[in-house]
N, C-alpha and C positions, 0 to 999 in steps of 0.2 A: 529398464532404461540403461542404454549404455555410458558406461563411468564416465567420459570425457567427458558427452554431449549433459549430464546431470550437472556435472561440475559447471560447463558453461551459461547455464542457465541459474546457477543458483550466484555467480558472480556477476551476469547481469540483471538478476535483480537487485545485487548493491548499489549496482550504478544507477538502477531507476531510482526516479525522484522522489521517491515514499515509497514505505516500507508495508503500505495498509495493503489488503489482498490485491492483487491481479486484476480483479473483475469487481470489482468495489463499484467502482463508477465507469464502465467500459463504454456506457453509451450516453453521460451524460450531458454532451451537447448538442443541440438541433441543429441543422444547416447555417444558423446566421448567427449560432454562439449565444443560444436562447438556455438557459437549465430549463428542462421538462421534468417538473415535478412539481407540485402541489400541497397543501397543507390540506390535512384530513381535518385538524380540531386547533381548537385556538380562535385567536380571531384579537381584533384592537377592544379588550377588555381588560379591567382594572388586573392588576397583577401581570399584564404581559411584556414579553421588551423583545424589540424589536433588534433581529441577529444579524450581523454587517460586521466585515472583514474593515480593517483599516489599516491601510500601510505608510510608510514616512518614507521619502528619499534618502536613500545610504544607509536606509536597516540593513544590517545586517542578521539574519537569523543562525541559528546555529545548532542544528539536529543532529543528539545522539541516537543511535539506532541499535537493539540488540535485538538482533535474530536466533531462535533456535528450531530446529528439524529434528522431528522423532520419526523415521519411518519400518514399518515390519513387514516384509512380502513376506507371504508363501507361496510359491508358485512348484506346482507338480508335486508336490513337499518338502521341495527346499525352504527351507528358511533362509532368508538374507536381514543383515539390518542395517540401517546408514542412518548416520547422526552428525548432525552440521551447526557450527555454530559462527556469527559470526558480530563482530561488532565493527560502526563506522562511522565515517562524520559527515554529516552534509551539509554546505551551506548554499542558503539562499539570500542573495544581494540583491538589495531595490535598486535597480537601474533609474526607475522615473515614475511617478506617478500621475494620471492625466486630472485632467478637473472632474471625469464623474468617480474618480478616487481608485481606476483598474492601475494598475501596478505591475512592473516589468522586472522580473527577476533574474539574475543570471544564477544559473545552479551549475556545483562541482561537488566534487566528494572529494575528502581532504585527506580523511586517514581509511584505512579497509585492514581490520585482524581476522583470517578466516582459517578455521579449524573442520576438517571434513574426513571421517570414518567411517570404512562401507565393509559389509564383511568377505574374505576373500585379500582383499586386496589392501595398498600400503595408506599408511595415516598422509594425506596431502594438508600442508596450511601454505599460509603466504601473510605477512603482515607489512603493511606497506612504510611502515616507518624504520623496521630494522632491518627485510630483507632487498637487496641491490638485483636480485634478478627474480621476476616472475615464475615462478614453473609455469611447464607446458600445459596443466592443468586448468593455469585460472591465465592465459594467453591474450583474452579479449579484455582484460584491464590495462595493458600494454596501452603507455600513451594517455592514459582518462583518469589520470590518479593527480589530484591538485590543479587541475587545468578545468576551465570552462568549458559543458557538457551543451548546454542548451540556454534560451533566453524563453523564459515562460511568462504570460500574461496571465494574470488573474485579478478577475469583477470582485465587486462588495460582496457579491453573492456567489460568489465559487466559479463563475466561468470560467472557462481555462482554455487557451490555444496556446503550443508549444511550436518554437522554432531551434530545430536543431542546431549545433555548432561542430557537430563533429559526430561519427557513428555510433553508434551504443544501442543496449538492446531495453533502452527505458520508455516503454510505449505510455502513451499518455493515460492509459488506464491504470497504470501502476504509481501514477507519479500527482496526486495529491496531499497538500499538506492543508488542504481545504477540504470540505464538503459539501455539496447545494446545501444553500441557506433557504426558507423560505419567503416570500414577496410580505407576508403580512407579520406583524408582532405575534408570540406566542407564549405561553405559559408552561408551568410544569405539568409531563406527562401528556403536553399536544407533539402528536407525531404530524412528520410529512412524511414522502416516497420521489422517488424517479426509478422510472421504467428504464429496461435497459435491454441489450438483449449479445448473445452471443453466436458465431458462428463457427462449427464445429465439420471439422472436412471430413468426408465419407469417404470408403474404400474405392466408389465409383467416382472420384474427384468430383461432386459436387459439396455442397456445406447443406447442415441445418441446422438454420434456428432455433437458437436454445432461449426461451420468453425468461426474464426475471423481473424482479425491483426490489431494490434497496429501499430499506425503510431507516427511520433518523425516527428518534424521541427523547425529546427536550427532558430527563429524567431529573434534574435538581439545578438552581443556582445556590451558590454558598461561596460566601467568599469572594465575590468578584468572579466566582469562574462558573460557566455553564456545562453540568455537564450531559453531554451527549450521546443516546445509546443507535449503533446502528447493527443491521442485522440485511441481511440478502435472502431474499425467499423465489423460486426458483416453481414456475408456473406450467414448464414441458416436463411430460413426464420422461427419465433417463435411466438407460439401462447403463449396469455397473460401471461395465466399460466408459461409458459419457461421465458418468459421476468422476471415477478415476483422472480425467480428460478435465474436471473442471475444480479440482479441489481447491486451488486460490479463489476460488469465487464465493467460498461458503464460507468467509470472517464473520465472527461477532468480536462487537467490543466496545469500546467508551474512547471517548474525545474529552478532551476539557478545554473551553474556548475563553482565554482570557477577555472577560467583556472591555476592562480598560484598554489594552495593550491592544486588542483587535484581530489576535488571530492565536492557534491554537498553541499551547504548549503544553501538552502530553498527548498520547493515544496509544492504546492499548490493546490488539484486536489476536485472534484463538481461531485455529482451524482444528478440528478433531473430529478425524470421518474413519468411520471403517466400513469398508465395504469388501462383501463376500460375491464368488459366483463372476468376476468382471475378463475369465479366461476359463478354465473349467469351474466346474462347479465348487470344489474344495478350496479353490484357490482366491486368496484375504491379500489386502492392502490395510493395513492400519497405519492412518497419517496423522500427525499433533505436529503443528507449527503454531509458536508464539511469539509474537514480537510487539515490545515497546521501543517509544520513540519519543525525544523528548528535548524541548529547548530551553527548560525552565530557568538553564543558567547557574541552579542552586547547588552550593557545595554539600551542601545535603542529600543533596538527590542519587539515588543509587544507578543513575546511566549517565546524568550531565556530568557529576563529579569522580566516573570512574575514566580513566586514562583509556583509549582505543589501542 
């Protein structure tokens, strides 16, 4: 991938609205704003509790985010390696909340520190609190740094429609700080799913369908907080090249959903794919990205209580 066009894609996924994979939730809303998903196990029995988002007018949320990129080509047998890191703020403002309790957020990103090393070529950062001019590198945060991005809605149960307020490349598939909830109370160790699906453009300009679903399993409460395991399991079968094409899509990781407070504060989600054979035969990608996120607020905490 060519340096510029890598660089702009890795500063606007700062500016999307969450930090969880790409393809997490790409297709989790039906036509009239419905979550398609369902509970496999659980059900309204002793031990279960029933999972719902709640928000207050004038919350203000406030997510820290830290990003890291391990990547290793080999291509012909060159070796390249690029490693990125970056940390930033996001916040989310309750605009309004209606009587069946959906919630209107206005999102911005306050602060962006970014660090990115590829080999070949010069070490690029940009931090937005000490430096006064953008490099031509990271060009598309020009304008989007402290300022109002979008006005996002979101149900008790994770629906979510986004209204832009200005250009940015935070597709609504990148930008939850939700997850489907499911319709009935559940227990530990009951999972649900939403089907999802992706589309993948071909050499002859048509796309195909790539089938997946996300799966969620309620793995512990303790403490007032629930916590969450999700995982993306991927139903078409893909050659290298496709794999290569969807490595944001393949996060595992944990949620922790404050049950008082009504919505999540951490999450913690892993990509690590290596894949051989996706241009010649010898020729490997090995990709590890990690990223925690987290609005616990606490001076304890090693991402709310470090400086961006």
């Amino acid at each position: 991938m060519e340096r510029r066009h890598f660089l702009r894609l890795l500063s606007a996924g700062v500016l999307s609205t969450g930090a969880l994979s790409a393809g997490l939730l790409s297709a989790g809303l039906g036509g009239g704003g419905t979550p398609l998903f369902g509970s496999t196990s659980g059900g309204s029995t002793p031990g279960s509790t029933l999972l719902r988002y709640r928000f207050t007018r004038g919350q203000e949320l406030r997510w820290c985010v830290l990003h890291t990129l391990n990547m290793r080509n080999i291509i012909g047998g060159i070796e390249e390696n690029i490693e990125t890191r970056s940390r930033s703020v996001k916040i989310w403002k309750t605009l309004d909340v209606d009587s069946t309790g959906t919630a209107t957020f206005e999102y911005r990103v306050d602060d962006i520190d970014m660090q990115h090393s590829q080999t070949g070529h010069d070490d690029a950062s940009f931090n937005s609190r000490r430096d006064k001019i953008i490099p031509p590198d990271f060009s598309n945060l020009e304008g989007k740094i402290g300022v109002p991005l979008a006005h996002i809605r979101i149900g008790t149960q994770g629906q979510t429609a986004r209204r832009p307020l200005r250009e940015f490349h935070g597709a609504l598939s990148e930008n939850r700080i939700v997850i489907p909830l499911p319709d009935d109370p559940v227990g530990v160790d009951s999972s649900w799913s939403e089907p999802t699906q992706v589309y993948l453009p071909q050499p002859n300009q048509s796309t195909r369908r790539i089938r997946m679903r996300n799966e969620f399993t309620l793995e512990n409460i303790h403490s007032g907080l629930a916590i969450i395991r999700f995982a993306t399991i991927t139903f078409t079968p893909l050659t290298p090249l496709e794999e290569t094409q969807l490595f944001d899509h393949f996060s595992i990781g944990t949620m922790e959903l404050d049950l008082d407070a009504g919505h999540f504060i951490r999450q913690q989600s892993t990509i690590d794919r290596l894949v051989v054979g996706f241009h010649g035969p010898a020729d490997s990608i090995r990709y590890l990205a990690r990223v925690t996120e987290c609005c616990c607020g606490r001076r304890a905490c090693e991402i709310c209580g470090g400086n961006v």
